[in-house]
N, C-alpha and C positions, 0 to 999 in steps of 0.2 A: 386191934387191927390197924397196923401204918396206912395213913393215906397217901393214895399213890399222886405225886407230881403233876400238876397239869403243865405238859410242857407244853402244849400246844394256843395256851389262852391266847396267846395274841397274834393268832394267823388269821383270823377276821381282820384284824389292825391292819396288817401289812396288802390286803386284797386290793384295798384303793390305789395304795402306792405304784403295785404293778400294775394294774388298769391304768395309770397314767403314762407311766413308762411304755407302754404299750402305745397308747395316743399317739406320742411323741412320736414314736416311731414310725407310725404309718403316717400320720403328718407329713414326717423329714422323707420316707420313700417315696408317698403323692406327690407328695411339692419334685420331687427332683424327676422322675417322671413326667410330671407336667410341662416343668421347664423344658425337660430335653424334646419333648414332642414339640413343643412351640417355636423352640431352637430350628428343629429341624422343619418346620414347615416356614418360619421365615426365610431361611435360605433357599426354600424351593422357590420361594415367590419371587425372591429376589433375582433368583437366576429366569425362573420365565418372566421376571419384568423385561430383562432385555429384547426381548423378541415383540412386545406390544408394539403397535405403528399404531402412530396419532396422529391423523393428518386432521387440518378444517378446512374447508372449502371458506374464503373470503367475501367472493362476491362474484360479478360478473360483468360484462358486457354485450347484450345482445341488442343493441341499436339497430334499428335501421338505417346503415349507416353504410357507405362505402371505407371507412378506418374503423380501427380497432383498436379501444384501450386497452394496453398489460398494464397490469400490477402495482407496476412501477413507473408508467406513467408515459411508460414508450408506446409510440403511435403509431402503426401502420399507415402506409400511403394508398392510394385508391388505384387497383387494376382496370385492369377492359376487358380481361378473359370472364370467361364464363356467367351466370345471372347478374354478375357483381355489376353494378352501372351508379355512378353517382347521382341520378334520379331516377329510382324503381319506378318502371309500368304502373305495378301494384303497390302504392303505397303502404297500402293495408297486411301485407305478407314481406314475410323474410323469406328468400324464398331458396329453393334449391341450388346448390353451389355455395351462395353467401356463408359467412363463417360468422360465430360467436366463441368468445373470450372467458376464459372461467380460470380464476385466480384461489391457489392452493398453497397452504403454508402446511409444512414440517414439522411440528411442535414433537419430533423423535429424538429421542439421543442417539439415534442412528438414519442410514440412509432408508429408506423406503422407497422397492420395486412398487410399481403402479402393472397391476395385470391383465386389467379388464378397463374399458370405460364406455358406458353406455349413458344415450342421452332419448330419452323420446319413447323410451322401449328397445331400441335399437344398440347394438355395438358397434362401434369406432373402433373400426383396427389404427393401425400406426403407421406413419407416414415415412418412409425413407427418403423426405426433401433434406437438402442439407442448409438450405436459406430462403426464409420468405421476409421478403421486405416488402411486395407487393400485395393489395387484395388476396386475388387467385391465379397469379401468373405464372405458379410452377406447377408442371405439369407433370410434377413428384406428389402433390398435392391435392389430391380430388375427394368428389361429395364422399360422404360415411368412412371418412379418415381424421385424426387428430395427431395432435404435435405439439412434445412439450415446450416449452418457452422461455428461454432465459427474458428477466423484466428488464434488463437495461440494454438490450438491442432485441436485433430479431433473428439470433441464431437459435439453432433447433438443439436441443443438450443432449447428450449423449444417448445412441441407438438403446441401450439399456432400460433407459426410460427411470433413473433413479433421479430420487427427489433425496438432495443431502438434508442431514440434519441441519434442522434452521433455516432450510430453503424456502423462498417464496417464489413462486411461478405460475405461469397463464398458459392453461392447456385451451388449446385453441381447433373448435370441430369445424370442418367442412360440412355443413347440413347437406343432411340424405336425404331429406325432401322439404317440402313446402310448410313453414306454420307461421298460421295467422296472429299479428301484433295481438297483444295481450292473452293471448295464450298460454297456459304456464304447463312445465315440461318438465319432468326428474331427471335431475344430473344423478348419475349413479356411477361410485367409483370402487374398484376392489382393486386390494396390495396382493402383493406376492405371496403374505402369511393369512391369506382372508377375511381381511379386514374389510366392511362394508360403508363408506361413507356415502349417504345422498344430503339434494339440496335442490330445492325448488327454483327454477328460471321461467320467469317471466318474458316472453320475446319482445323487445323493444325498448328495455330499460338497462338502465347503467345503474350497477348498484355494487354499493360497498360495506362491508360490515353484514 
């Protein structure tokens, strides 16, 4: 009797080969898979980066003071209207009408809307003055209003209320009421895209950084 052929002895041999070949290849599909998901969520990120606002609040000035330092270093002159008086009654209080200084830098690559600005608990709407060079002498200008602030005068920047990229500026509140020196108070600011910055003021101190 002929023995029959083994034709098959070395398909055990060849079973690793294909198991590797195999590897390879879900390897080479995961890998390019991967990348393409990472691909794609880089550029989402990339595109909602543009829309982040980064603004920081610098610093402030709430002196008790009849002037006001901006930002930049420009000084308000002293009124007569309203609580404003170059020697307060009340030493001890900053008091209704008088105004404080709160300087904001841009660090956006774009311009950023300012939507909201609350100081104390309260909201600051926005002032349709077109110039304050004085204390409180315009009477576009009254308590629980604010106005943003070019720093190298004292014009009021555009009704929009847009802070350009790279802007630095001194929004400046008319207080709604009365608070006592060293008293400390949250500034609280929101953009157009909801963006929420605060920062603690202290009444009575000039402070930077």
């Amino acid at each position: 009797m002929k023995e029959i052929p083994k034709l098959f002895v070395h398909r055990r041999a060849l079973a690793p080969v294909i198991a590797n070949l195999l590897l390879i290849g879900i390897t080479v599909v995961g890998g390019t898979i991967t990348w393409s998901a990472a691909q794609d969520s880089y550029n989402s990120s990339q595109v909602s980066g543009l829309d982040i606002d980064f603004l920081q609040i610098l610093g402030y000035d709430s002196r008790d003071s009849c002037t006001l330092i901006f930002a930049g270093g420009f000084e308000t002159g002293c009124g007569l209207g309203g609580e404003s008086i170059v020697l307060p009654q009340e030493p001890s209080v900053k008091k209704y009408d008088e105004r404080i200084a709160v300087y904001i830098v841009n660090h956006s690559s774009k311009k950023v809307l300012l939507s909201e600005v609350m100081f104390g608990g309260v909201v600051y709407n926005s002032t349709n003055a077109g110039l304050l060079t004085l204390w409180d002498d315009s009477v576009d200008f009254v308590p629980g209003q604010h106005a943003i602030m070019d720093n190298g005068n004292s014009l009021l920047i555009a009704e929009n209320h847009e802070i350009q990229a790279g802007q630095t500026v001194t929004v400046v509140l008319d207080l709604e009421s009365n608070f006592k020196i060293g008293r400390t108070a949250q500034m609280r600011i929101t953009t157009g895209n909801g963006a929420v910055y605060v920062a603690d003021i202290t009444i009575g101190e000039h402070k930077l950084g």
